[in-house]
N, C-alpha and C positions, 0 to 999 in steps of 0.2 A: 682737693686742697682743704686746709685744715688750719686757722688761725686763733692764735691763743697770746696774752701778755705774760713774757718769761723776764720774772722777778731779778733773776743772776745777770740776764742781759739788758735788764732793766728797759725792752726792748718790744713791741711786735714781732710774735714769729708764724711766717706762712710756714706751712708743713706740707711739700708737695711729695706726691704718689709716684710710681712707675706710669711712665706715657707722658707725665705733666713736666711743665716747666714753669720758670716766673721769671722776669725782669722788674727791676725797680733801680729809679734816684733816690728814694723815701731813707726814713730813719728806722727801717727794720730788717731782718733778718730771715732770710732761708733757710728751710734743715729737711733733712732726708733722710733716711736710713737705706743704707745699698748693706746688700749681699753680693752677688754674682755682678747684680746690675754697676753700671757707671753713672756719676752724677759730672758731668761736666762745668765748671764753673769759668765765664766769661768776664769780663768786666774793660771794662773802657776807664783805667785811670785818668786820665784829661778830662775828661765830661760826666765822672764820679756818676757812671751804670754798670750795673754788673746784674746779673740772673746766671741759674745753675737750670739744668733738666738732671731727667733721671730717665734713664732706657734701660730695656733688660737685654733686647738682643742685640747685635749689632747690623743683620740686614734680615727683611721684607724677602722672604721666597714666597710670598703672597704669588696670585696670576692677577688679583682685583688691587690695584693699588690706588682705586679712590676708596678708598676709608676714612675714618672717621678721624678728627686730628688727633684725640687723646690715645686712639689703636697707631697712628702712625709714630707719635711721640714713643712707643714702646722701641720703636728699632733707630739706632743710631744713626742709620744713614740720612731719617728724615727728622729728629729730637734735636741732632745743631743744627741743622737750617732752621727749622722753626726759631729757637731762641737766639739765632744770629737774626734773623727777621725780626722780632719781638723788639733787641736790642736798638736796632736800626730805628724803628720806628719811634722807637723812646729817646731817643738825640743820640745814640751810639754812635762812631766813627769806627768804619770795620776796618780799616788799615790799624788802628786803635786798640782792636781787641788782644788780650792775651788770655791764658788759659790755666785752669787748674785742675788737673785727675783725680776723681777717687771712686775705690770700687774694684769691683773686678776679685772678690775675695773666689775663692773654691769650698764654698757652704759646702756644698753638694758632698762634699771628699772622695770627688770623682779623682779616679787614678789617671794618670800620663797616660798608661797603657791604651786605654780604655775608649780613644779618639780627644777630640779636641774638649776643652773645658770650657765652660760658658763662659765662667771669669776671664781667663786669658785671651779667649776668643775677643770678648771686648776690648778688654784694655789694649791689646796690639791693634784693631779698630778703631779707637780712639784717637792713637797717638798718630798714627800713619793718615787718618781724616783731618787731622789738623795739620797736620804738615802738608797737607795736598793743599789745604787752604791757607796754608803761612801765616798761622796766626800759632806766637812761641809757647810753649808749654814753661812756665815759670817754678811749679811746683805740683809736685804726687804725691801720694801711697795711695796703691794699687798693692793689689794681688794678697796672696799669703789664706787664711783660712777662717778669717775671724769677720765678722759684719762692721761694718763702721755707721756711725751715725755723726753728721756733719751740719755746722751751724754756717752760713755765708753771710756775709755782711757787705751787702755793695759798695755802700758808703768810701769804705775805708781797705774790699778788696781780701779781707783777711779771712781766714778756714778755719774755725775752730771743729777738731774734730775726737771723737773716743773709741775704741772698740769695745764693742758688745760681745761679752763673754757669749759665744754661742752653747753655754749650757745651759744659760738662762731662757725664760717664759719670752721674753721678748727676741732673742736667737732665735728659740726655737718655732715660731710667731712669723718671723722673719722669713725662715725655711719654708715652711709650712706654703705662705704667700706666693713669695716664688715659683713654688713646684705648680702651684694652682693658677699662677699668670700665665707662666711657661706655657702649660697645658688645654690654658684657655686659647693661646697666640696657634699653637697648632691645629688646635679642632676648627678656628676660624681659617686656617691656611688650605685644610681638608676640603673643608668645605666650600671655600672659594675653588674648589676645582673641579666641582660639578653645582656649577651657576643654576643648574636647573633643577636642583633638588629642593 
């Protein structure tokens, strides 16, 4: 995590990472930048909380799933529990919750042919994990090819978001990361499967 005072939102903004999440009542702001990854944005209108996560994959083929929380925040399946717990703990009401998508781009410009897409992998992930837990999706963008970069506002519940030309230093920053998280999540998956190496 990463906080800085951003002058246009005249605002505190936490900057969280892939794996991480944040919850807040406070008078500041969330932001993320997703590629492939999903940032999930929660929020509890009646009791003015909301926090977002950021995952890259959407499930743990780990064998060791005691891991560490910011390794477990990487996969979808355990990044909304955590910040639905986070929420909870901070006055949330999870009958309360509603939800916002974004993310899921296709950085990679992996083909259809080619097996599944990380991007879409998630975002169908996403939407079908919240729906098992009935909590309504209000608003998205998902998918398409371009990175997004998103500012959350619990306060008041609102997404400010842009795309990031991926031919730029920061795209390609982005790319770069990704391919290098990805890769980290595997070697750690490898290796949790011979525990005794």
């Amino acid at each position: 995590m990463n906080t800085y005072f951003d002058s246009h939102f005249n605002k505190k903004i936490i900057t969280i990472y892939p794996g991480e999440y944040y919850a807040s009542s406070g008078p500041e702001m969330i932001s993320t930048v997703l590629g492939s990854c999903i940032s999930i944005a929660l929020y509890d209108d009646e009791n003015k909380i909301g926090g977002i996560n950021h995952f890259m994959l959407a499930k743990d083929t780990s064998i060791d799933n005691a891991q560490g929380e910011v390794l477990m925040g990487k996969f979808g399946e355990y990044a909304i529990d955590l910040l639905i717990k986070d929420l909870v703990a901070k006055g949330a009401i999870l009958e309360n919750l509603s939800a916002k998508v974004f993310g899921g781009s296709n950085v990679f410009n992996q083909n259809e042919n080619n097996g599944a897409q990380v991007g879409a992998t998630n975002i169908k992930f996403a939407f079908d994990y919240l729906k098992q837990l009935k909590i309504p999706v209000t608003k998205s963008n998902t998918g398409g090819n371009l990175p997004r970069k998103i500012f959350f506002d619990p306060e008041t519940s609102k997404v400010y978001m842009k795309y990031i030309n991926n031919t730029n230093f920061e795209g390609d920053s982005l790319k770069q990361k990704e391919e290098s998280y990805i890769q980290e999540i595997k070697i750690k998956e490898v290796k949790n499967l011979f525990p005794d190496d």
